[in-house]
C-alpha positions as CSV (number, residue, x, y, z in Angstrom):
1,X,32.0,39.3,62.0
2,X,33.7,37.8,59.0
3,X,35.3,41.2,58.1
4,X,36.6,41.9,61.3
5,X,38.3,38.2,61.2
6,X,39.7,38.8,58.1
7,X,41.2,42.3,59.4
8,X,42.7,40.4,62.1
9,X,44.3,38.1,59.8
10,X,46.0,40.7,57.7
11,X,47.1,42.9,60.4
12,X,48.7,39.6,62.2
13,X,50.6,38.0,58.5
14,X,51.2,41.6,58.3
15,X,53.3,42.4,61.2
16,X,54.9,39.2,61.2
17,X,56.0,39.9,57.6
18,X,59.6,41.6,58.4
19,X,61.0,40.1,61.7
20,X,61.5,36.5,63.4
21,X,62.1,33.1,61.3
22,X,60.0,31.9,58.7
23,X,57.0,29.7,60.2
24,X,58.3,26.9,57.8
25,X,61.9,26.8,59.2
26,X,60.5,27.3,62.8
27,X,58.2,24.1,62.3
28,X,61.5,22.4,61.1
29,X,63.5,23.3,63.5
30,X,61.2,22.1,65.7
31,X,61.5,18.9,64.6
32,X,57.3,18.6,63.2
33,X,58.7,18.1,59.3
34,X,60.6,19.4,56.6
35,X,60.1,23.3,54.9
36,X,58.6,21.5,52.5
37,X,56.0,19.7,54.1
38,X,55.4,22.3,56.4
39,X,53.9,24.5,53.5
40,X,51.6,22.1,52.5
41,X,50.5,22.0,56.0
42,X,50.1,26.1,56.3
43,X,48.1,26.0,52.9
44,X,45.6,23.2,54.3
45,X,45.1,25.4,57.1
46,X,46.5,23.5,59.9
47,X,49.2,25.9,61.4
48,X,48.1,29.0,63.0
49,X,50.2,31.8,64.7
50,X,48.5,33.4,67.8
51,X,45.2,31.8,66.7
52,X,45.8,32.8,63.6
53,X,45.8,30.8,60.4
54,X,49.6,31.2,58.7
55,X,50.3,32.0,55.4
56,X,53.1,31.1,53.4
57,X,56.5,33.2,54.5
58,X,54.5,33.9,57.8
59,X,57.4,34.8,60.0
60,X,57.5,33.9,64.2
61,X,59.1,35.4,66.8
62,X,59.6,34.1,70.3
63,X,56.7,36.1,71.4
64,X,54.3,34.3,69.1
65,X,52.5,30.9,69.8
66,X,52.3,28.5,67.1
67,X,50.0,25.4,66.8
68,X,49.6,22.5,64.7
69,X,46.2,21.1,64.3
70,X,45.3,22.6,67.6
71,X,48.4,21.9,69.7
72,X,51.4,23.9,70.6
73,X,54.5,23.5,68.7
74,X,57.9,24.7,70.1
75,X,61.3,24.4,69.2
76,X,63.3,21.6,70.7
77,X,66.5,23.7,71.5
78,X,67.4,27.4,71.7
79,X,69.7,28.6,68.5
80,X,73.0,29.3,69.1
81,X,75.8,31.4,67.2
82,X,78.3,32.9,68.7
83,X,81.3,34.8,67.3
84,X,84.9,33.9,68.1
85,X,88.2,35.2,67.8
86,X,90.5,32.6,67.7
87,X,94.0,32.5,68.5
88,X,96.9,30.7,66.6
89,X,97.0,27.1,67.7
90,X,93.3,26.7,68.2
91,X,92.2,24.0,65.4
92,X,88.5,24.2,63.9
93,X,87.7,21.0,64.9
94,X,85.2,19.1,67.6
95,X,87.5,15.9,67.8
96,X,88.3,15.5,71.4
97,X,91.6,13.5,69.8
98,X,93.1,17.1,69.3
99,X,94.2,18.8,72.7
100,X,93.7,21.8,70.7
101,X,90.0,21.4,69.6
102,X,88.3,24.6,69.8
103,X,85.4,23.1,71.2
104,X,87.2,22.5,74.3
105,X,89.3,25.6,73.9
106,X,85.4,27.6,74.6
107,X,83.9,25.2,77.0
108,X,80.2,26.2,75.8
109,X,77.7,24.9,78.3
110,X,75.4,22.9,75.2
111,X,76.9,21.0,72.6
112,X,78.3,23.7,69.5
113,X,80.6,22.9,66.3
114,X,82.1,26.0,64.1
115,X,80.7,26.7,61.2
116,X,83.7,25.8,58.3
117,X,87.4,26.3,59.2
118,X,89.8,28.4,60.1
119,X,93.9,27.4,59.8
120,X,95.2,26.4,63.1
121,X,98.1,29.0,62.0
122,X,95.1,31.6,61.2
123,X,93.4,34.2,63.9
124,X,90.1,35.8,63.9
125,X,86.4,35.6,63.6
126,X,84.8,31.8,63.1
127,X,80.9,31.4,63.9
128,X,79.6,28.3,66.2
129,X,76.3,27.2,66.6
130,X,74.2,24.6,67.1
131,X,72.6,24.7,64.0
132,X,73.2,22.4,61.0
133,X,70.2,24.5,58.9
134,X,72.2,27.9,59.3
135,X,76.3,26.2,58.8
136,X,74.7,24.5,55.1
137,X,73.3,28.2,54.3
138,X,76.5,30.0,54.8
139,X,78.6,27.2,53.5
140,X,77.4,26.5,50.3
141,X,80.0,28.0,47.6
142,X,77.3,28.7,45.1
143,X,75.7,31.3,47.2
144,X,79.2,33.6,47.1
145,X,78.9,35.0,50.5
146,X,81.8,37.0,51.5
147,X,84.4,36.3,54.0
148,X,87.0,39.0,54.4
149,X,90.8,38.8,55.7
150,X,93.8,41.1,56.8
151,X,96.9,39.3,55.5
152,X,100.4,40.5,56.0
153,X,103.2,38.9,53.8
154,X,107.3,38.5,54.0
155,X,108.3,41.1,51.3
156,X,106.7,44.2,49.9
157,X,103.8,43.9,47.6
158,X,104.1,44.8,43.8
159,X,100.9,45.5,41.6
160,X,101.4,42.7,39.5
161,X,100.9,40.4,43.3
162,X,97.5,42.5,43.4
163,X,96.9,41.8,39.9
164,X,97.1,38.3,39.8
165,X,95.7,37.7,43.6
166,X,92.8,39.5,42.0
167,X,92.0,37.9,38.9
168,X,92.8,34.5,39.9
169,X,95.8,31.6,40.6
170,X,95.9,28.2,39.6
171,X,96.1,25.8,42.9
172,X,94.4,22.5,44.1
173,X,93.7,21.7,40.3
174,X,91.4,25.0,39.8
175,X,91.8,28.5,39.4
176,X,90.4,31.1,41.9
177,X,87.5,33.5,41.7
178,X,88.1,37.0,41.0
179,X,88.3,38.5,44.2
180,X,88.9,41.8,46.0
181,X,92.6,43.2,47.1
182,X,93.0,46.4,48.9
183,X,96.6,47.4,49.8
184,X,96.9,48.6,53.6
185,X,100.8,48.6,53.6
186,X,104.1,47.4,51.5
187,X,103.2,44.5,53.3
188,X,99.9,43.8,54.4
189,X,96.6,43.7,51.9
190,X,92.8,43.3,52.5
191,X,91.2,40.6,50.8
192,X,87.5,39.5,50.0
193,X,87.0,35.8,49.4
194,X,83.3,34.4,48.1
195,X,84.8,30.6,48.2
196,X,87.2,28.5,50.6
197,X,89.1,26.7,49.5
198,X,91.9,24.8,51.2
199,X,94.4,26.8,52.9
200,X,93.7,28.9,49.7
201,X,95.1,32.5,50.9
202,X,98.2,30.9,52.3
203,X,98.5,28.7,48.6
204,X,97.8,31.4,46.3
205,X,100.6,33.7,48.3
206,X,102.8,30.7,48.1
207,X,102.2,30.3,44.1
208,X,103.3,33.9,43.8
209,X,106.5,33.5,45.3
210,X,105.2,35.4,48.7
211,X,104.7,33.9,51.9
212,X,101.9,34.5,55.0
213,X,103.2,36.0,58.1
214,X,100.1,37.0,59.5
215,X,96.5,36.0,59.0
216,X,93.0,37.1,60.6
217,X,89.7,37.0,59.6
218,X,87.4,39.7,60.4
219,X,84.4,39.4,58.5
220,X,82.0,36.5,57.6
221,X,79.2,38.3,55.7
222,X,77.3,40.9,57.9
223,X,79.0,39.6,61.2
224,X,82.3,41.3,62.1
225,X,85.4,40.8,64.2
226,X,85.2,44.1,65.7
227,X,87.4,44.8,69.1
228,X,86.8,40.7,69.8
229,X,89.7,40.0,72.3
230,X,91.5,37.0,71.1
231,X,90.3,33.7,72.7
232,X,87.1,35.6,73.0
233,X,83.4,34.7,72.2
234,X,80.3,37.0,72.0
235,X,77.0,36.2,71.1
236,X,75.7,37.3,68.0
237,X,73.5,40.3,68.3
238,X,69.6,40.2,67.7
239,X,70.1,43.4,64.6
240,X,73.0,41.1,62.8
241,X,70.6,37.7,63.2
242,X,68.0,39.7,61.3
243,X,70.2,40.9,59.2
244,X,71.9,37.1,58.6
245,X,68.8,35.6,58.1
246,X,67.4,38.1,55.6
247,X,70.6,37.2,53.7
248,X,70.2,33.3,54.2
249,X,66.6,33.6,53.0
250,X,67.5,35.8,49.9
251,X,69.6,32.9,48.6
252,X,66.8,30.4,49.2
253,X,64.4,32.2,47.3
């Protein structure tokens, strides 16, 4: 009897062990306690997954129930994430002050902010959600994670503009990381950022005697612009979620 418990056990940890959320975010986000606290309650025994006692990096999906000391525990709100392709003149903001908030610009039904900024005189892909867990993952700088742009400039590019973009320019009292430039035309390049600062495309041109004409986004990480009509929204697609969180969790550990 014992044995076949135990079998039961492994075979549930074990399919769990690839998809879904880890059980301790999905107890935070549920609002029970922090990841922290949530492990100590999985190794005490006291959180189970479809009658199940968790283990540590136990993962749930929406299928599975979850309890905590015997009761059911669900999260308070649905995620959100959408992807957007904003147009010029739509400002990265949730400040009702500016007419052109993007916020109202979308007119989500539940409350969403974007996730870091995009110039009001930029286009292209910005994530919103309604998740402050997921915008501090892909936000923090020391994690590198990549955000790629198509920039076209006023004059034709030389290799020494390609050299310098790509191993750094002095602006906002620092000097940029080594990034990656890929020439598309005499005037337009391909760039890979893994910071963001500032305006800092538009000020490292501008340092180099070139100014932007054109600006769009079309990658942040493993989520892409794609053919995104501007003033457009999709939601982010269950494969790239996976995919996402995989690279979240990666950093974490």
């Amino acid at each position: 009897m014992n044995t076949n418990n135990n079998d039961n056990s492994n075979k549930s940890n074990k399919s769990m062990a690839g998809n879904g959320i880890r059980i301790n975010k999905f107890l935070s986000d549920a609002g029970l306690c922090s990841r922290r606290e949530a492990d100590k309650y999985i190794e005490e025994g006291k959180v189970k997954i479809d009658g199940v006692k968790a283990q540590i990096g136990s993962r749930v999906n929406p299928e599975n129930r979850v309890t905590f000391n015997g009761k059911p525990v669900s999260n308070k709100e649905k995620r959100v994430l959408i992807a957007f392709n904003k147009p010029i003149g739509v400002v990265s903001t949730t400040s009702s002050k500016e007419p052109d908030n993007i916020v109202d610009f979308i007119n989500y039904p539940t409350r969403i902010f974007p996730i870091g900024r995009l110039d009001k005189e930029s286009e292209g892909l910005i994530l919103l959600t309604n998740d402050g867990d997921i915008v501090n993952s892909i936000l923090r700088e020391r994690y590198g994670h990549d955000k790629e742009y198509i920039v076209t400039v006023n004059k034709e590019i030389s290799k020494e503009f390609v050299k310098q973009m790509s191993e750094g320019v002095p602006i906002l009292d620092t000097v940029t990381k080594h990034c990656e430039i890929t020439v598309i035309d005499k005037n337009t390049f391909r760039i890979i950022l893994t910071q963001g600062l500032n305006r800092q495309i538009r000020r490292m041109c501008e340092y180099l005697g070139y100014r932007v004409v054109r600006l769009v986004r079309v990658r942040i990480m493993n989520i892409t612009l794609g053919r995104l009509k501007s003033g457009t929204w999709r939601n982010i697609t269950p494969r790239e979620m996976e995919e996402l969180n995989r690279l979240l969790e990666n950093n974490e550990d």
